[in-house]
C-alpha positions in Angstrom: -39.9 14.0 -60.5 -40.4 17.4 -61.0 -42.4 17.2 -64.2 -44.7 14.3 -62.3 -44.9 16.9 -59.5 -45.9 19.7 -61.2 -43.1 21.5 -60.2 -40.4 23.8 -62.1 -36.7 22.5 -62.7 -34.0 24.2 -63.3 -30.0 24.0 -62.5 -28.6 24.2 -59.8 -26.5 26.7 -60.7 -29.6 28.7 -61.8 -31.4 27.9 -58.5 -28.4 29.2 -56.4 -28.1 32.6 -58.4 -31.7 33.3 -58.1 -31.6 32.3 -54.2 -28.8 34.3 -53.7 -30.2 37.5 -56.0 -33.1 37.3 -54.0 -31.7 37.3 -50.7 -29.4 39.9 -51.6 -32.2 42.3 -53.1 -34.5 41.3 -49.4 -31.3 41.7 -47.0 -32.5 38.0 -46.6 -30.6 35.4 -44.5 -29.7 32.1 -45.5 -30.7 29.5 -42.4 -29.5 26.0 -42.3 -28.8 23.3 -40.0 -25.3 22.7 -41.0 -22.4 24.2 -43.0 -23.8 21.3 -46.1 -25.6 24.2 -47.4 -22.9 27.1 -47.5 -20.2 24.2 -48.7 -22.9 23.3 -51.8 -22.7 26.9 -53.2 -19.4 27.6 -52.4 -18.5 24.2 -54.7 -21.2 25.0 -57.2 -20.6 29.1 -58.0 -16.8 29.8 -58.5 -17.7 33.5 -58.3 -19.9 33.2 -55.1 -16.8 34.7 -52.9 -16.3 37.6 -55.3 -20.4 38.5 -55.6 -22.0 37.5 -52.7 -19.7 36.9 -49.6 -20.2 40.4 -48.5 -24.0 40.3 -49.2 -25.1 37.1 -47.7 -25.6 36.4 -44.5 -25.3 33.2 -43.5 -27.0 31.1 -40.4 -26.3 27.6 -39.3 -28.9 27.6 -36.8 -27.0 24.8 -35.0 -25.1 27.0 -33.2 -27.7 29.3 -31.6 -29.7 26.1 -31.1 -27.1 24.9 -28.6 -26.9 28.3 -27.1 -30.2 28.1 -26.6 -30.6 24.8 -24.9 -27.4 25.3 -22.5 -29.8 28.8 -21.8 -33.0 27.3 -21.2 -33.1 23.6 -21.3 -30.1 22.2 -20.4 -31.9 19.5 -17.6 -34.7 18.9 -19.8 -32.4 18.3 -22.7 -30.1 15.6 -20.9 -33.5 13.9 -20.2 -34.8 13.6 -24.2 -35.2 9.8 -24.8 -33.4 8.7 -27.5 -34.4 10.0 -31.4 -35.2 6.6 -32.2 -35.1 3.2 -30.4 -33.7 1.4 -33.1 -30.6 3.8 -33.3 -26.6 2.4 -33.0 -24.6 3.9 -30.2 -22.9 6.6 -33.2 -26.3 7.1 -34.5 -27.8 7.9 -31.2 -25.1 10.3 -30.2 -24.7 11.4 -33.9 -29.0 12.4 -33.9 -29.2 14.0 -30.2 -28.4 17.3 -31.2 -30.3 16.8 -34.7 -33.0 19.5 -36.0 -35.7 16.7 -35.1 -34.1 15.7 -31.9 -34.3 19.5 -30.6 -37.6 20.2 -32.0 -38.8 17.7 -29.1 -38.0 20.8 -26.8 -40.9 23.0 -28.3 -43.9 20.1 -29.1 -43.0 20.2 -33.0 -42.6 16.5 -33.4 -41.5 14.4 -36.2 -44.1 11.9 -38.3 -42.8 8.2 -37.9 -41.7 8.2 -41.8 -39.0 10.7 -40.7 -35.9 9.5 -41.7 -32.7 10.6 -39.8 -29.9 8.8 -41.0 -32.0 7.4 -43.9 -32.7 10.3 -46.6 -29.2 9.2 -48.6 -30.3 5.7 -48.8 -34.2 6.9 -50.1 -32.3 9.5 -52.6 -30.1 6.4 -54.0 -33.4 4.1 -54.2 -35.0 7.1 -56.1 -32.0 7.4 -58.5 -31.7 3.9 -58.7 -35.5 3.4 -59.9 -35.0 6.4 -62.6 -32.0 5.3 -64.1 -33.8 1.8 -64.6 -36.9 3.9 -66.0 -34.8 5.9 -68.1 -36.0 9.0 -66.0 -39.6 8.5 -66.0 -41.0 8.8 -62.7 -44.2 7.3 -63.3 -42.5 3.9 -64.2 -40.8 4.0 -60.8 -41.9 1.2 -58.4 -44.7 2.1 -55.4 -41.8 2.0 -53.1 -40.1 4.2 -54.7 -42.4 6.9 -55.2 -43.6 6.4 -52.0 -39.7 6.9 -51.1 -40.1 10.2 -53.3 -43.1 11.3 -51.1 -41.3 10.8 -47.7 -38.2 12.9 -48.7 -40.6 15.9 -49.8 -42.5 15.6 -46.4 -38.4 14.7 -44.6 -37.3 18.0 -46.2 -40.7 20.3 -45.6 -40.5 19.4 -42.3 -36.8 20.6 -41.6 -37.6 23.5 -43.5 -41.0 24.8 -41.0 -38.6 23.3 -38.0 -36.0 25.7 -38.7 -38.3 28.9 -38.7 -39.8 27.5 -35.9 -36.8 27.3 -34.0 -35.5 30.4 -35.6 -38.5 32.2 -34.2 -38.5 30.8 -30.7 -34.2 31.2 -29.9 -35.6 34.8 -31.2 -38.0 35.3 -28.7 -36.0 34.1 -26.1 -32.9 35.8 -26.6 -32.3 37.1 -29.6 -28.3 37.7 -28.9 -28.4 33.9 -29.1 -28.3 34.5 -33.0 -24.9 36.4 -33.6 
């Protein structure tokens, strides 16, 4: 996919030391939504405790975001309709306090191919389709490049939500983000 996309690959591992080197080197932070993220390199660098736990700093915005809308929204909050119509009770109460559910507080809305609960299932259609190709993307089905397309657009989008949000709980009260 990369190679189709024009865009660099490299390991993991590599990516993870150069992310980390460079938010070390910027007295960067490292935002998320979760604790996925923190888990992934803690899993994937052995040495990440001994080289970088005192250099990283570490955000799930989650928690500020929740700070944030007991602050300011609380009323307006309880009101959000649901994510998505379609949604199972767990998957409605699982997606309320999701990045795209929030983002409904401050006008940043989500495109209809946004697909809570469904990026797994795209990623395993996409693996699926290159193990049949034998890796080459351009043999993959319509679907399934289409499939690649949304999780791109699935992922930029949570990325620009979070400095969004990251920017506004900021401005608001910027002891919301401990």
């Amino acid at each position: 996919i990369a190679k189709a996309k024009n865009l660099t690959f490299i390991s993991l591992e590599k990516f993870l030391l150069i992310l980390l080197n460079k938010i070390r080197e910027t007295n960067g932070i490292l935002v998320s939504y979760s604790s996925a993220e923190e888990i992934i390199i803690k899993a994937n660098l052995t040495f990440f405790s001994e080289l970088y736990s005192n250099h990283i700093k570490y955000l799930n915005l989650l928690k500020p975001a929740k700070k944030w809308i007991n602050k300011f929204h609380k009323l307006r909050f309880s009101l959000l309709p649901p994510l998505r119509k379609k949604f199972n009770s767990f998957q409605q109460k699982r997606s309320k306090r999701s990045l795209a559910s929030i983002m409904r507080l401050i006008n940043f809305p989500i495109s209809s191919d946004y697909a809570p609960f469904g990026t797994t299932k795209r990623i395993n259609d996409i693996l699926s389709g290159l193990k049949r190709t034998k890796g080459d993307y351009f043999k993959l089905t319509p679907c399934q490049k289409q499939k690649c397309t949304k999780l791109f657009k699935h992922n930029s989008y949570d990325v620009m939500a979070m400095t969004v949000l990251l920017n506004e709980i900021l401005e608001k009260d910027p002891k919301l983000v401990t």
